[in-house]
N, C-alpha and C positions, 0 to 999 in steps of 0.2 A: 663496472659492467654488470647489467642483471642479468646475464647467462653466464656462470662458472665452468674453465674447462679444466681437469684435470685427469689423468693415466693413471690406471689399476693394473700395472702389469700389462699386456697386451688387449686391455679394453679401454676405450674416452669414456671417459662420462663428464656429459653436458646437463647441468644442473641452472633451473630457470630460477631467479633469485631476484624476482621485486610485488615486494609484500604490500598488500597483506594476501593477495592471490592468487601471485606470479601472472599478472595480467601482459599480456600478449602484446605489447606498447614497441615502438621503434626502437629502442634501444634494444630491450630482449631480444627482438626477430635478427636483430642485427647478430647480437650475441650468437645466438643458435646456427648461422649461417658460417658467421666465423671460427665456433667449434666444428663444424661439419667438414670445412676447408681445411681445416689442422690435421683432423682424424684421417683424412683421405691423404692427405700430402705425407703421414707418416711411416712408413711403411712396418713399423714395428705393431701398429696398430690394426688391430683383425678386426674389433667388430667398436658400435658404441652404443652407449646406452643413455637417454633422456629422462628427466624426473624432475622433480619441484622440490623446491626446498619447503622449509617450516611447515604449513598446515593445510598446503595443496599442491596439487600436479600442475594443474592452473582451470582459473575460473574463467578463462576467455580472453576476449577484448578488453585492453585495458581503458578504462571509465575514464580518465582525464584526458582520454586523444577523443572521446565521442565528438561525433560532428567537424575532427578538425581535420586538414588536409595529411597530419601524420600519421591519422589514422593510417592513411592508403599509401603513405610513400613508401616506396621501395626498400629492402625485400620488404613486400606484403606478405598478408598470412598466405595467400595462395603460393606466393613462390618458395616462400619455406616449406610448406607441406609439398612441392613441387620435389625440392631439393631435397628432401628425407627420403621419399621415395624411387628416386632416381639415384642415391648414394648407389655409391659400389661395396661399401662392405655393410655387412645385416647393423638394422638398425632397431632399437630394443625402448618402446616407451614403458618405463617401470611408477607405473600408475597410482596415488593413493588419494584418499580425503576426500579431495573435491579436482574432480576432471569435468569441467562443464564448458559448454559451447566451442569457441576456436582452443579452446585446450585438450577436450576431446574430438573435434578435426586435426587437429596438430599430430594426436597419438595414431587416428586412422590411416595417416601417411604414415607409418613408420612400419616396417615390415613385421615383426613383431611383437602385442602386447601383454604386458604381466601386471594382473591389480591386484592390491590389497586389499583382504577385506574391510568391509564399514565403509569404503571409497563412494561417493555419491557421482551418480554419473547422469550425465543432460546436454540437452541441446535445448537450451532454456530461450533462445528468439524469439518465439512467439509473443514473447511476453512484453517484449519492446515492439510490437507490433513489423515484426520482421520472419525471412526463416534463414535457416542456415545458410552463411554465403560461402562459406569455402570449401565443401564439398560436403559438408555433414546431410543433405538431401541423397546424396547420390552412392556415398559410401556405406552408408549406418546400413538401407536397405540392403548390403552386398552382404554384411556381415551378420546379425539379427535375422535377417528376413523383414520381407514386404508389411507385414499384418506390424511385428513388436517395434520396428522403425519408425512408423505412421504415428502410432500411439502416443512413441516419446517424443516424437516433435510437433505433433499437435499439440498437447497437452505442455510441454516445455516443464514437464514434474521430473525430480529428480528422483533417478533408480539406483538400488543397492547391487555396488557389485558382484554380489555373491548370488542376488538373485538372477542379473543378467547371463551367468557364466553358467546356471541350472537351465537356461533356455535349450530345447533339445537344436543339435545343429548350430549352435551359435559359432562365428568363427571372429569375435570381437576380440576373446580373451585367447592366447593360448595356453595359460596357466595362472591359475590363482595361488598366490602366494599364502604360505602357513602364516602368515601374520604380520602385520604392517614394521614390527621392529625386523624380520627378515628380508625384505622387499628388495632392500639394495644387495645384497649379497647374493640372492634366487637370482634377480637380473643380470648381476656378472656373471652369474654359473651359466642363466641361458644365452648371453651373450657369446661366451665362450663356446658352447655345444652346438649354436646356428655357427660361429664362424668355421667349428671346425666340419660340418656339412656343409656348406658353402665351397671348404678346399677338396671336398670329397664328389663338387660337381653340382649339387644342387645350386635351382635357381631361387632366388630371391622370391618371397611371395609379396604381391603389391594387391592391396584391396581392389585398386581399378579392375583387376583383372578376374575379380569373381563371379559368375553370374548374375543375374537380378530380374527374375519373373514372378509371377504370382497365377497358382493355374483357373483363377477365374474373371485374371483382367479387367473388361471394361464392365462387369457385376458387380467386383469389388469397391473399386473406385466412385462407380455412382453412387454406390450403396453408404462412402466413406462421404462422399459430398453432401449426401441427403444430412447426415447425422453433424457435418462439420455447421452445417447452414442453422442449424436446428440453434445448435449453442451456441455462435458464435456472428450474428446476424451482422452487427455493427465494426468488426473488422476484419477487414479483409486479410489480415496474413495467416489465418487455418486454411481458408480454402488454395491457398496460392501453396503451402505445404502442401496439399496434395495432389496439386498441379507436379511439382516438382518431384515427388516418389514415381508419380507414376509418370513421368518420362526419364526417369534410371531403369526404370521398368522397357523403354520400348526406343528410347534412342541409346547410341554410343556413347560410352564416356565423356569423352570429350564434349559431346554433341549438350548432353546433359548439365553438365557442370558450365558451361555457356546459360545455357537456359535459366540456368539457379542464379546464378550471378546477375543476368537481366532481372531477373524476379526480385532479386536482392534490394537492388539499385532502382530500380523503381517504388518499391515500398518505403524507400527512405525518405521519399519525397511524401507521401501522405500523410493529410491532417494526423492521422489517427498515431500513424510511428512518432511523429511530432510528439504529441500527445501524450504516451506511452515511456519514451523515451525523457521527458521531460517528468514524470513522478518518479520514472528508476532514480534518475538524482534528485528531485525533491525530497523524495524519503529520506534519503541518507543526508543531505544537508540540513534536515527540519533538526537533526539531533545536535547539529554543532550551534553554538549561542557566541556573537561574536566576542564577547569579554570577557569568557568563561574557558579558560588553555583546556585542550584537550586529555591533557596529562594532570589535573584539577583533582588533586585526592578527594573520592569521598568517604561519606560516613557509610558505616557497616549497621544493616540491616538484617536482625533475625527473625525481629516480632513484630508481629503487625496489629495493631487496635484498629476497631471499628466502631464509632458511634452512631448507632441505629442499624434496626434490624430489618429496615421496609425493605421495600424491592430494589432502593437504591442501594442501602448500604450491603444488603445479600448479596447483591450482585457485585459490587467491589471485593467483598469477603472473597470469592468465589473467584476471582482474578490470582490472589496470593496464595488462595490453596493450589489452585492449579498449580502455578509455579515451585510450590512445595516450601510455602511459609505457613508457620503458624497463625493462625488469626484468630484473638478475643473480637468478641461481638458485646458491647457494652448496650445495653437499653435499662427504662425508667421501670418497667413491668413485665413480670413473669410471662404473662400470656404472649404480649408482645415478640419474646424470644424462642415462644416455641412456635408463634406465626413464622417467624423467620426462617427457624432451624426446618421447618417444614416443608418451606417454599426451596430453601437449600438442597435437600436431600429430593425433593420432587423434580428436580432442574436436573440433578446428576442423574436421578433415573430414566429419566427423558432421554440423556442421553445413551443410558445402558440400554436400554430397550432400542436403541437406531442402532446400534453395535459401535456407536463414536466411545465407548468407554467401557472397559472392563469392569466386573462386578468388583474385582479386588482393590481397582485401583479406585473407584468411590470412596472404598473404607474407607485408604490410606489416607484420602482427601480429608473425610470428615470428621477422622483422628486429630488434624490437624487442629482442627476448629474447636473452639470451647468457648462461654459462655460467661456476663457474669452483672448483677446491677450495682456493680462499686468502683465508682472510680479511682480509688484503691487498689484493682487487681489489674490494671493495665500500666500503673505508676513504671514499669520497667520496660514496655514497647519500646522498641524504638522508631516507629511510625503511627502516628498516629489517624486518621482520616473522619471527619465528623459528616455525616450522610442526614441530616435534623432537617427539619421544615424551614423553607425556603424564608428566613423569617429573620433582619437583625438584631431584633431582643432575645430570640431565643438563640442565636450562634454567640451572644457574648456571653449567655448563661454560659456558654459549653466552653470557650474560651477563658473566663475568668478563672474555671474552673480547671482546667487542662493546667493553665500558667501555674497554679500551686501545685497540679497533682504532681506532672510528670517528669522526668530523672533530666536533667541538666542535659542541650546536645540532640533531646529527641524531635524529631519534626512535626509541627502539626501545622495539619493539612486540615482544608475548608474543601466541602464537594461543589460551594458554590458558582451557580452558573450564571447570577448574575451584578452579584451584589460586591459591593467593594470589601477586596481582600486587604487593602492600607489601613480601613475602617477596623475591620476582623483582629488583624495585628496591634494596631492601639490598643485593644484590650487586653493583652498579653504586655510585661516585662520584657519580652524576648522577640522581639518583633522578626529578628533575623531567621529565627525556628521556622517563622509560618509560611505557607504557602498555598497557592491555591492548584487542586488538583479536580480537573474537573470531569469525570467519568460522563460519557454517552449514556442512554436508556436503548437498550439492557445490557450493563455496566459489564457482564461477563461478558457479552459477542460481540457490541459494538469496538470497534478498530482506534478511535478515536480519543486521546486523551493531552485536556488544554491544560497545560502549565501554566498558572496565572502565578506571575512572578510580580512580588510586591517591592513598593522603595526601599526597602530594608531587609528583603531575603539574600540569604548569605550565597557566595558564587560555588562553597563546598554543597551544600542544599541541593540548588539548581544541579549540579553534577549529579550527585547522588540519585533525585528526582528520575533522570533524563538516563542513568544505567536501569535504573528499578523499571522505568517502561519496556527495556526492551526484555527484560526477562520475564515482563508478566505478558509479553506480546502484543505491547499496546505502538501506537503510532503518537508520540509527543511530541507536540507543538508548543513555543511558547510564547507568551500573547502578554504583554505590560496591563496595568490593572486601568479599565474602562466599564461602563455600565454593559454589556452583555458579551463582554472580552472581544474574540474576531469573530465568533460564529452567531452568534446569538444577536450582536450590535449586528451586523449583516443579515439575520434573517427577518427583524423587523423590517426593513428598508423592504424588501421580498416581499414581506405579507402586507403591506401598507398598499402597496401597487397592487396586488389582488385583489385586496380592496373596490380601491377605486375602479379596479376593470369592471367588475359587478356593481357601482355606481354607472359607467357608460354604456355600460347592455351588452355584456357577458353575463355566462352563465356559470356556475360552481363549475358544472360537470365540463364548461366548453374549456377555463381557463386548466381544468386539470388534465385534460386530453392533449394539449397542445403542449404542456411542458413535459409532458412525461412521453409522449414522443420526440422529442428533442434527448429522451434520455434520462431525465431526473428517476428516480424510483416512485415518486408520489410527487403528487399535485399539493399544489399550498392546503386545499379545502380539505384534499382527505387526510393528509399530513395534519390538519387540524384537529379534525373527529377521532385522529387517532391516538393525538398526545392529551386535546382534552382541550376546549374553547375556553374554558373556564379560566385555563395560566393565562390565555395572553389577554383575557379582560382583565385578572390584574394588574397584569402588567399593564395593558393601556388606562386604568384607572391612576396608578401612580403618573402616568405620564402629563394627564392631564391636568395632574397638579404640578408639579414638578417643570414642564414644558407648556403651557397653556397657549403654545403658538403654532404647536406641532399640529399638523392638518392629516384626520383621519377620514375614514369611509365609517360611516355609523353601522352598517350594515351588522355586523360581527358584533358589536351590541346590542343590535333587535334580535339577533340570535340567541345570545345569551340571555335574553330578557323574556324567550320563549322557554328557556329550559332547556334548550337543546346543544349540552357541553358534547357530543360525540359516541362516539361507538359505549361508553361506558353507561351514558341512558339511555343508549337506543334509537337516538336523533342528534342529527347536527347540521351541517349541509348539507345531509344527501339523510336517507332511511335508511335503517337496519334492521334485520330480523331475527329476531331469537337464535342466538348460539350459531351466527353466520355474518362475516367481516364486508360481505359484498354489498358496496357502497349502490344505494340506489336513488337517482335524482329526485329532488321531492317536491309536489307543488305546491306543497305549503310554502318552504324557502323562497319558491322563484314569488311566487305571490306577493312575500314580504319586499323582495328585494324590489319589485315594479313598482309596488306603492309608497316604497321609500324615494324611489325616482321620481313619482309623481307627487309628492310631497315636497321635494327638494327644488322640482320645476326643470327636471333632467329629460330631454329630449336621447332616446336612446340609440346610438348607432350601431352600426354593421362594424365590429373588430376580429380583423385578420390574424388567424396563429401566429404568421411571424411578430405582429405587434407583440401578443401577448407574450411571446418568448422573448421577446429584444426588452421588453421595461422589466420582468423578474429578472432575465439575468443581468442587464447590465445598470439595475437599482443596485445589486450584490456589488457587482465592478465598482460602480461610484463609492458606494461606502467603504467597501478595501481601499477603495484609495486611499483616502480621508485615515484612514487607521492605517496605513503605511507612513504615512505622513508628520502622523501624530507618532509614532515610535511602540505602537500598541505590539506592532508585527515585525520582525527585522527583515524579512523577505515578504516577496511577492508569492514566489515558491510554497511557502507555509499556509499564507490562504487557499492557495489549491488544495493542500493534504488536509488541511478542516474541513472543507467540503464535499474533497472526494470520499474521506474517511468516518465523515461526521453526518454528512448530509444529504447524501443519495446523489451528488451529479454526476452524470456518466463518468465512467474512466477514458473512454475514449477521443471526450475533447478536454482533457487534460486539468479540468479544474477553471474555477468562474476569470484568474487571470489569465493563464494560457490560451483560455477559447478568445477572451479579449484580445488577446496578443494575433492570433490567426482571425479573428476577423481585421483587423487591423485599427489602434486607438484614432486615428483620425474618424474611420466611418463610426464608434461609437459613440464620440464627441461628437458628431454631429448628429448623431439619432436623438441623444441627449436633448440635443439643442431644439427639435420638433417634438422630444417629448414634452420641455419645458414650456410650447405654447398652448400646450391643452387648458381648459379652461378647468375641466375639473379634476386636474393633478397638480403637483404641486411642484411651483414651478422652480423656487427657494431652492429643493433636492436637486434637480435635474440641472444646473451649474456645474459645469463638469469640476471635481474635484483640482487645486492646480498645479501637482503632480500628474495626474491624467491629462490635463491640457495640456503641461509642459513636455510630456511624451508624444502627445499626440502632433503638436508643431512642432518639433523635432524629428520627428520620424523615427522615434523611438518605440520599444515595445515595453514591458514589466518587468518580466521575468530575461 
């Protein structure tokens, strides 16, 4: 059973007990209903008390019933929190760790609460693109107040219980415990002291029955909508939060708690909860690798090397100090290492200056950090990470070189992002060691990191790998060894179609308008001028040796061939002006790009934003296919968390599989198939992948 019941003398205590969160799933509800019936049938028993075992009170809804009918079968969460608050003898939630979502509804039914401190406390729905459905709308505001209620369920951030319980007025908590190793003991004692006012006549206090106004009404509320619209334009469940506050505010309880629950159930239905709902589990499953046990010992990690001290490898460095590892920084020249150490300690102060980081704890950081050009003084790391010029003569220097320095057991990592890591590993004895770890630009913020798992990386590695991201807060994905892994082999396929939209009579500025209202964060063109036109001319240089049948848009080589790599000289596809990022259309470009058309014998048309949004995104779709297919990715899932994490596409259609999945694979298969008679695309690509077709005649989805 995941709800324990057992008698303290004349108190129950009903302890919720399925880990790792004590998630709120049918058996537990059951459980908690059936301790309630014991406690009440006992007569020996005067009060009880509720709490969580191991390392929460409970984090909610439990994740394996999402979307399924047990979510909702009977007792549901509502008629539990029903039956707590309707018991007959005082009912006591002894709160710690982590009380979030229906775990802190669960406690708001119980007559009274006692937390410990450090306990993190939320009504985290928003985040699932939801709001609270079992009364956390209508009760938090009775207890908190209107204004600190709003706050926390908008924002779905988690609060300290110690600060909630200094709110003046608050009647959430009725005592804060001396200390979480007290918690259970405090609860009996106030168990004990309500039951025995209880036999002294006192009535039971029930949250329902508190008031819930605010003295400025309908000023506050618009004033909450103006600000909720501002931030939150693309989904809709902030403003439906405060739909819901403020009718606890001006209907009955009941009347209210109806209201939310419509609001609930309706939001489950949209793209966006779809959407939303679908990365809460993609996150968590991108870290499980199917042939990799979860219980997979790894290797121990204290020290971290780093070769090269550019912006790439600063910016890895600068991932492990955070986390609070030491990191060498290995480079060829003196100068080079105080470029680095500069750009390092200019980056934390950037951040001390916004107040994201105290003065002290900089130091700490950059105590951490040390310095050295021998590769001799890192022989003991035991991680290694090489961040060198995109180059493979120059990663086997470093590799050759790695294989005799470093101590038996240590890992080395490649930062590359597009070159083969099988290749990388051949130059090493120890091919099992290597792996590829591929840091986002800029390697401290960016979210995103691709585990390129090579034929001969060990499954201890991969584990070790896949713990270390989550302590340095990265999102790990892992991706089988191919020319530009999942994200990079997919964003050529993306820029190739931009391309050619700018061969058909687009413009830079129209194709980057259209996707970036769809939601990306940047358009392919300024996305270009920003990373630097100049990578993917080599890249397309090697291609056209390498592939010589591959069909591009020349376009992007008459750019390059003007000198205009992007923001870094001032020109690319659009104009820049001194010491300002604000992209400006240019007619030199458009000029270029007309007389390339009339050159080419290219009659220009009229293209519609939905075009241009239906070939970049679903050029990305086709090629994940193709790399699902091939075993590059083990989920569909994963390709979403590269793109959402990696590559700016909205969060709210859920990643370039998911929004496939919601337009549905038949209609994309067949956009395909009219994409494939254009005359000047290519029509070879646009064959639907036959995983995608075989989904798409089936009536299947991806993910």
């Amino acid at each position: 059973m995941t709800a324990e019941y057992k008698v303290h003398g004349d108190v129950a205590l009903i302890t919720l007990n399925n880990p790792p969160v004590n998630g709120l799933g049918y058996e537990t509800r059951v459980g908690i209903t059936r301790g309630l019936e014991q406690a009440e049938a006992d007569p020996a028993v005067k009060a009880i008390v509720v709490t969580g075992a191991g390392k929460a009170f409970s984090g909610g809804a439990d994740i394996k019933e999402f979307g399924s009918p047990k979510a909702y079968q009977d007792p549901n969460l509502l008629s539990v929190i029903l039956a707590l608050e309707n018991a007959s003898k005082p009912v006591v939630a002894a709160i710690h760790s982590v009380c979030m979502g229906g775990g802190l509804e669960l406690a708001l039914g119980c007559h009274y609460r006692l937390a410990a401190p450090g306990c993190k406390v939320a009504l985290p729905e928003v985040k699932l693109g939801l709001i609270p459905g079992a009364g956390g709308t209508q009760r938090l505001p009775r207890v908190l107040g209107v204004e600190a209620a709003l706050n926390m369920i908008v924002s779905g951030e988690p609060v300290a219980s110690e600060r909630l319980a200094g709110l003046p007025g608050q009647k959430l908590f009725d005592q804060l415990a001396a200390s979480p190793a007290s918690l259970l003991d405090e609860a009996l004692a106030l168990a004990r002291k309500v039951a025995a006012q209880q036999a002294g006549g006192s009535v039971l206090p029930r949250v329902r029955d508190l008031p819930c106004r605010h003295p400025q009404g309908d000023a506050y509320f618009q004033f909450a909508r103006n600000m909720v619209k501002g931030m939150a334009k693309n989904f809709p469940a902030p403003a439906k939060c405060v739909d819901a506050v403020e009718a606890a505010t001006r209907m009955k309880f009941d009347q209210g708690l109806a209201f939310e629950r419509e609001i609930f159930i309706n939001l489950m239905q949209t793209p966006e909860c779809r959407a939303l709902r679908h990365v809460f589990a993609a996150e968590r499953a991108a870290s499980k690798i199917p042939d990799v046990p979860e219980d997979q010992p790894a290797r121990k990690i204290e020290q971290v090397a780093v070769i090269g001290a550019g912006t790439m490898g600063g910016g890895i460095a600068m991932n492990f100090l955070n986390a609070g590892l030491p990191v060498k920084i290995l480079e060829m020249k003196p100068e080079a290492l105080e470029r680095g150490l500069a750009t390092i300690r200019k980056n934390y102060e950037a951040q001390v200056k916004k107040g994201k980081l105290k003065p002290e704890v900089l130091e700490q950081r950059l105590a951490l950090l040390s310095t050295t050009l021998s590769y001799g003084d890192i022989r003991d790391a035991d991680l290694v990470i090489e961040a060198v010029f995109e180059e493979m003569g120059v990663k086997q220097k470093v590799f050759e070189t790695l294989d005799q320095t470093m101590k038996p057991g240590a890992i080395l990592a490649t930062n590359t992002s597009t070159l083969d890591v099988d290749k990388i590993a051949s130059f090493t004895k120890r091919p099992q060691d290597v792996v590829g770890m591929h840091f986002f630009s800029p390697a401290n913020v960016m979210k995103l990191l691709e585990v390129v798992r090579g034929g001969k990386t060990a499954k201890d590695l991969l584990a070790t790998v896949m713990q270390l991201a989550k302590k340095i807060k990265k999102t790990a994905v892992v991706s089988g060894v191919c020319d530009g892994f999942i994200g990079n082999r997919m964003i050529e396929q993306y820029s190739r179609q931009a391309g050619f939209l700018l061969e058909e009579g687009a413009t830079p500025e129209q194709v980057d308008k259209a996707i970036e209202r769809f939601g990306f964060a940047m358009g392919p063109f300024r996305m270009g001028d920003l990373a630097g036109n100049d990578i993917g001319w080599a890249i397309r240089k090697r291609r056209y040796v390498e592939q010589p049948g591959m069909k591009y848009s020349k376009t992007a080589d008459l750019l390059c061939e003007m000198g205009r790599f992007g923001q870094k000289t001032g020109a690319g596809w659009y104009d820049y002006q001194a010491g300002k990022r604000d992209a400006i259309p240019s007619e030199l470009v458009n000029k270029m790009i007309s007389e390339h058309r009339q050159a080419q014998g290219i009659t220009p048309r009229k293209i519609s934003d939905e075009e241009i949004v239906q070939r970049l995104v679903f050029s990305l779709v086709n090629e994940a296919a193709h790399i699902l297919e091939e075993g590059i990715a083990s989920k569909a899932s994963d390709i979403d968390m590269v793109y959402l994490t990696g590559y700016g596409f909205p969060l709210w259609r859920g990643g370039p599989m998911q929004y496939a999945d919601t337009v549905g694979l038949f209609n994309v298969a067949q956009a395909m198939k009219r994409f494939a008679r254009n005359p000047q695309d290519d029509a070879a690509f646009w064959q639907p992948a036959p995983l995608l077709a075989r989904l798409a005649a089936e009536g299947k989805t991806f993910n």
